[in-house]
C-alpha positions as CSV (number, residue, x, y, z in Angstrom):
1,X,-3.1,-16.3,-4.0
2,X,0.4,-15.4,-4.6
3,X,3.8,-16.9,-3.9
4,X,5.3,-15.0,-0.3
5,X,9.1,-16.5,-1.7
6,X,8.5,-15.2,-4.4
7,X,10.2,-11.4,-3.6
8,X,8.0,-10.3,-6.4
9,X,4.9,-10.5,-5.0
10,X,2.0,-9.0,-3.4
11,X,-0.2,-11.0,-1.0
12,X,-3.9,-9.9,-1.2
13,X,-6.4,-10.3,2.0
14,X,-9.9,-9.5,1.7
15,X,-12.1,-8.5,5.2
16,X,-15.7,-7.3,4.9
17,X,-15.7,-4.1,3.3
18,X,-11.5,-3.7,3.4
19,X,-8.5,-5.2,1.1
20,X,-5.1,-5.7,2.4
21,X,-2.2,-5.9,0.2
22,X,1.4,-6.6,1.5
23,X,4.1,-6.1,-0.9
24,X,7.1,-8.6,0.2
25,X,9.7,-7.1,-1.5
26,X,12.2,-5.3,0.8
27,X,12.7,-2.7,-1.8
28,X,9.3,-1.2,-3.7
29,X,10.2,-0.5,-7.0
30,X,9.3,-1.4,-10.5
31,X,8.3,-5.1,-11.0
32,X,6.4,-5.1,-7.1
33,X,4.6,-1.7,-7.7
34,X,3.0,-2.7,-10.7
35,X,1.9,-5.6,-9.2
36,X,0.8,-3.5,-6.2
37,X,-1.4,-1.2,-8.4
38,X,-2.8,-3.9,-10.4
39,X,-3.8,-5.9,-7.7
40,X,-5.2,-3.2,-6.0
41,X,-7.2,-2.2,-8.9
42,X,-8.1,-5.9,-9.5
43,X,-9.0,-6.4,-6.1
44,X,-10.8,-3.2,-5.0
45,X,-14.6,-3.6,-6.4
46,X,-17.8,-2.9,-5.0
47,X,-18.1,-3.0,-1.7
48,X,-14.3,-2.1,-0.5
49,X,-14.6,0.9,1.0
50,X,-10.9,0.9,2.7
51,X,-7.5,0.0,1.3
52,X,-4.9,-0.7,3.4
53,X,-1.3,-1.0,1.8
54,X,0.7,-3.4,4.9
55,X,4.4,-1.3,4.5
56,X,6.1,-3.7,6.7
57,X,8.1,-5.7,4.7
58,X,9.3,-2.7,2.9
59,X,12.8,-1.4,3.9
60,X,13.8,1.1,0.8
61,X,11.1,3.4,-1.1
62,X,12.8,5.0,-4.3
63,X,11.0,7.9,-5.7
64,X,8.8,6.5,-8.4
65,X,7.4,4.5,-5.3
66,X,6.1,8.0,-4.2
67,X,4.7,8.8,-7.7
68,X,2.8,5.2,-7.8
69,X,1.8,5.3,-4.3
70,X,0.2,8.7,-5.0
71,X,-1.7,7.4,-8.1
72,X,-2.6,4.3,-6.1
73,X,-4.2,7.1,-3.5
74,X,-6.1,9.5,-6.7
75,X,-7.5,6.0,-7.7
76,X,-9.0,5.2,-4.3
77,X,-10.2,8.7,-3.7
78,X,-11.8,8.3,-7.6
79,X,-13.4,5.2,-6.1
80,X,-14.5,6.6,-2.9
81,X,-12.3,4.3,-1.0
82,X,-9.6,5.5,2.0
83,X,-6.1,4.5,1.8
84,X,-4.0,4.1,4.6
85,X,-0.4,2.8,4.4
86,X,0.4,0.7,7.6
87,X,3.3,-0.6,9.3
88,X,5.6,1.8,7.5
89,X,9.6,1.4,9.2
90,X,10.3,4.4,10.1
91,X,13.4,4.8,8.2
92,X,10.0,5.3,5.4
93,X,8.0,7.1,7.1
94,X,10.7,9.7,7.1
95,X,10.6,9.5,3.4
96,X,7.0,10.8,3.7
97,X,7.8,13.7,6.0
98,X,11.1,14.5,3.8
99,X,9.0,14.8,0.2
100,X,5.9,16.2,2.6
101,X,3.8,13.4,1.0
102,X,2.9,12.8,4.9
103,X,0.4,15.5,4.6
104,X,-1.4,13.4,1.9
105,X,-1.3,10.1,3.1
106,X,-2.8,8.2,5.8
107,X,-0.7,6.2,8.5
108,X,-1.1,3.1,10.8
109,X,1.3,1.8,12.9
110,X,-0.5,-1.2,12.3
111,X,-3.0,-3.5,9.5
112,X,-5.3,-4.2,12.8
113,X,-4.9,-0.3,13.5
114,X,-6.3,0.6,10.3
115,X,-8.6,-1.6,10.1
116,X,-10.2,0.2,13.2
C-alpha cells in the first residue's frame, strides 16, 4: 500500500479483527503523524477491535507526537477499539514514563506480543 523508502510513510497490515500500522520515519513528527492518524482512521472500520501502532522504526518522539498519539488513543477508545504501541526503543519509552503518558498507554515489546 505505501512506499517503505519513502521516510514519509506509514505501512498498514490488516489481521482478523486487528490493524497494524508502522510509521518508517525515524523521527514522528508532522508530515508522518498525520499520515499515521489518517490511516488509522481510514483503516480502522468495523470489525477492528485492536490497533497496534509498530514504534520500532521510530528513534525521536517530539511533543506534539504525545498530543497526536493521545488523540489517536481517545479515537480508539470512542470506537471501542484498544491501542497498544509496540516495539517502542527505549530511549521512547522513557518519553512515556518522563510526561507520565505511560500510565495511559498500552505497551508491547513486540507487534506479535500485542497481537496476543
Amino acid at each position: 500500500m505505501n512506499n517503505a523508502s519513502n521516510p514519509l510513510s506509514v505501512a498498514i497490515e490488516k489481521r482478523e479483527q486487528a490493524i497494524i500500522a508502522q510509521p518508517q520515519a525515524k523521527m514522528l513528527d508532522d508530515e508522518p503523524l498525520k499520515s499515521l492518524d489518517r490511516l488509522i482512521d481510514q483503516n480502522a472500520g468495523v470489525g477492528v477491535t485492536l490497533v497496534v501502532v509498530d514504534l520500532s522504526h521510530v528513534k525521536i518522539l517530539p511533543s506534539l507526537a504525545l498530543g497526536l498519539l493521545v488523540q489517536i488513543s481517545k479515537k480508539c477508545k470512542a470506537r471501542q477499539q484498544k491501542l497498544i504501541l509496540a516495539a517502542p526503543a527505549p530511549q521512547i519509552r522513557q518519553v512515556f514514563a518522563v510526561t507520565r503518558l505511560d500510565r495511559l498507554f498500552e505497551f508491547a515489546d513486540s507487534v506479535e506480543n500485542a497481537l496476543k
